[in-house]
LOTOR-987426 format. One record per residue (C-alpha): x, y, z; residue number from 0; residue in one letter. Coordinates in Angstrom, 1 decimal. Layout:
PT   east  north     up pos code
PT      X      Y      Z NUM    A
...
END
This chain:
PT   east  north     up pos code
PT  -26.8   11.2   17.2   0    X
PT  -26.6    7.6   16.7   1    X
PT  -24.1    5.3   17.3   2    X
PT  -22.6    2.0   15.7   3    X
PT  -22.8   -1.0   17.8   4    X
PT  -19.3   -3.0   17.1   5    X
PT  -18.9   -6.9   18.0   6    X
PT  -17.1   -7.3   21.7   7    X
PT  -14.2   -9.1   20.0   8    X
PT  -13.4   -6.6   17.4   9    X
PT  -11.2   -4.5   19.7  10    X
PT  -10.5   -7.2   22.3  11    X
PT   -7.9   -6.6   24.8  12    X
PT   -5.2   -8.6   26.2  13    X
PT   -3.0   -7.9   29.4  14    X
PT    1.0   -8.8   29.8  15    X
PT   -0.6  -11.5   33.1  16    X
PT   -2.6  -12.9   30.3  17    X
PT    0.4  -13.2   27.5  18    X
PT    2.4  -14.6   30.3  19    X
PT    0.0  -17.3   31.8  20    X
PT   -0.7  -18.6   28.3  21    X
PT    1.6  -21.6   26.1  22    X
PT    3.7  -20.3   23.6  23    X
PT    2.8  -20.9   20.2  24    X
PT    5.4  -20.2   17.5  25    X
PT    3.3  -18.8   14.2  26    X
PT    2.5  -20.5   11.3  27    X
PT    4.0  -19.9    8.1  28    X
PT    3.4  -20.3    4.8  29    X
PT    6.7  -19.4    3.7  30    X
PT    9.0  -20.0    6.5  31    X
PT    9.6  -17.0    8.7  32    X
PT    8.7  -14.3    5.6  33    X
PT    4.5  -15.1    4.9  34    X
PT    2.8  -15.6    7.8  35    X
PT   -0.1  -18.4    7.4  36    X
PT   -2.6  -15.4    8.6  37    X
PT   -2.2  -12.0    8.5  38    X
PT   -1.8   -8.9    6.3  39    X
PT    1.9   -8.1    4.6  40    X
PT    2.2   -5.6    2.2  41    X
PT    5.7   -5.1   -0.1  42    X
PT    6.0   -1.7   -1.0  43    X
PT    9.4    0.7   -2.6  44    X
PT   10.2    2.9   -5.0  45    X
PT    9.1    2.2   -9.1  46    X
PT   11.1   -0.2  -10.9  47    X
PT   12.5   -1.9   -7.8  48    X
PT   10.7   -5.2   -9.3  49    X
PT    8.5   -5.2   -6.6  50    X
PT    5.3   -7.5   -9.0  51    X
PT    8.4   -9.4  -10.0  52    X
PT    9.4  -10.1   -6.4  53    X
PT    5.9  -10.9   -5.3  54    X
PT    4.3  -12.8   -8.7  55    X
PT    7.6  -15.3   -8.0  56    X
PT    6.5  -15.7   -4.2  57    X
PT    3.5  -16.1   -4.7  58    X
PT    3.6  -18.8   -7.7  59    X
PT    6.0  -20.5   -5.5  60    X
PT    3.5  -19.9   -2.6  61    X
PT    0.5  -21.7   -4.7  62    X
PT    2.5  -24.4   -6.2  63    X
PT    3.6  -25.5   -2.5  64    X
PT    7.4  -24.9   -3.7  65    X
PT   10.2  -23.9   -1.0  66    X
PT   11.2  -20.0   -1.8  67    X
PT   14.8  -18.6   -1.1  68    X
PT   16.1  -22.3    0.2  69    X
PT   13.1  -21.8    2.9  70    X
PT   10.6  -24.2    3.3  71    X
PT    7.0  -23.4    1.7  72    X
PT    3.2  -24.5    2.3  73    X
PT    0.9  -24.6   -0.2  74    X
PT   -2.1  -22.4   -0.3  75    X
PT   -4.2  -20.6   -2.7  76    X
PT   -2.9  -16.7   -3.7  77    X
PT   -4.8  -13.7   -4.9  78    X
PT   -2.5  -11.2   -6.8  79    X
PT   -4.0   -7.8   -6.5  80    X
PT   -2.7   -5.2   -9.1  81    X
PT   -3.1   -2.4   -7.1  82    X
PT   -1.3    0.0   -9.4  83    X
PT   -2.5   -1.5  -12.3  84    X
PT   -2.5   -4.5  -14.6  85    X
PT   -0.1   -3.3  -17.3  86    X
PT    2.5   -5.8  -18.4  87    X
PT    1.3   -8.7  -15.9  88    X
PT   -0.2  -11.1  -17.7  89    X
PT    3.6  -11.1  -19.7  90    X
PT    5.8  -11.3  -16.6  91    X
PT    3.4  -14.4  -15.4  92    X
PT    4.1  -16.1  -19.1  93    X
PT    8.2  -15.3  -18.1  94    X
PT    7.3  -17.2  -15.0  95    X
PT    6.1  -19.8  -16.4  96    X
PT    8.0  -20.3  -19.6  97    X
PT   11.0  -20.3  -17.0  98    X
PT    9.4  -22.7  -14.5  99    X
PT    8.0  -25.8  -17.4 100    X
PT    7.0  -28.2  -14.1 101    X
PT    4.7  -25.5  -12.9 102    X
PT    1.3  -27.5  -11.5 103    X
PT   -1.3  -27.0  -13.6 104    X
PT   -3.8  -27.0  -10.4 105    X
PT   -1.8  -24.5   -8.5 106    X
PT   -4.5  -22.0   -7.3 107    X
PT   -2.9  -18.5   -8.4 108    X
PT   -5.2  -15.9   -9.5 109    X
PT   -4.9  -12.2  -10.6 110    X
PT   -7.0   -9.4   -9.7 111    X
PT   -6.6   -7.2  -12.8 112    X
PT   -8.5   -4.2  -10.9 113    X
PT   -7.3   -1.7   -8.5 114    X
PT   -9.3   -2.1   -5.5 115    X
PT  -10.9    1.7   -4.5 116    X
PT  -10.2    1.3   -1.1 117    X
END
């Protein structure tokens, strides 16, 4: 039987005397305290809860460097993933930006039209 050889640092540890001996350092957001700078989210609920809505706002906001919900924004490039499928997004991102004429034309926003097989 053979085994797989994983890097030392994929499942590194860390103990509480650790955690306590080191600086605090407050994370970094992209959108204050709702996108973390690194990190995985996910937005998930029930259909028709306007969940693309929801994120393809975020996230235009998100790549145009715009605040979001009166909280402060970075900017930063964004890869929309339409993991249920691509049906009707290219027309809500025209409604975005029909609604929003100032968008930046180099704002880095990009759509992945196919479900990833994960």
């Amino acid at each position: 039987m053979s085994t797989i050889d994983f890097p030392s640092d994929l499942f590194a540890s860390v103990s509480t005397k650790q955690i306590r001996e080191r600086a605090f350092v407050a994370p970094d957001y992209l959108v204050k305290g709702i996108v973390p700078r690194h990190g995985f989210g996910i937005i998930y609920g029930p259909s028709g809860s306007f969940k693309s809505s929801f994120v393809l706002d975020l996230g235009h906001r998100i790549a145009a460097g715009w605040q979001w919900a009166e909280r402060r924004g970075s900017k930063a490039p964004v890869a929309y993933v339409c993991a249920e499928g691509s049906g009707g997004i290219e027309l809500r991102i025209r409604a975005f930006l029909d609604n929003h004429p100032n968008y930046p034309v180099d704002a880095q926003f990009t759509v992945i039209k196919t479900a990833p097989d994960l």
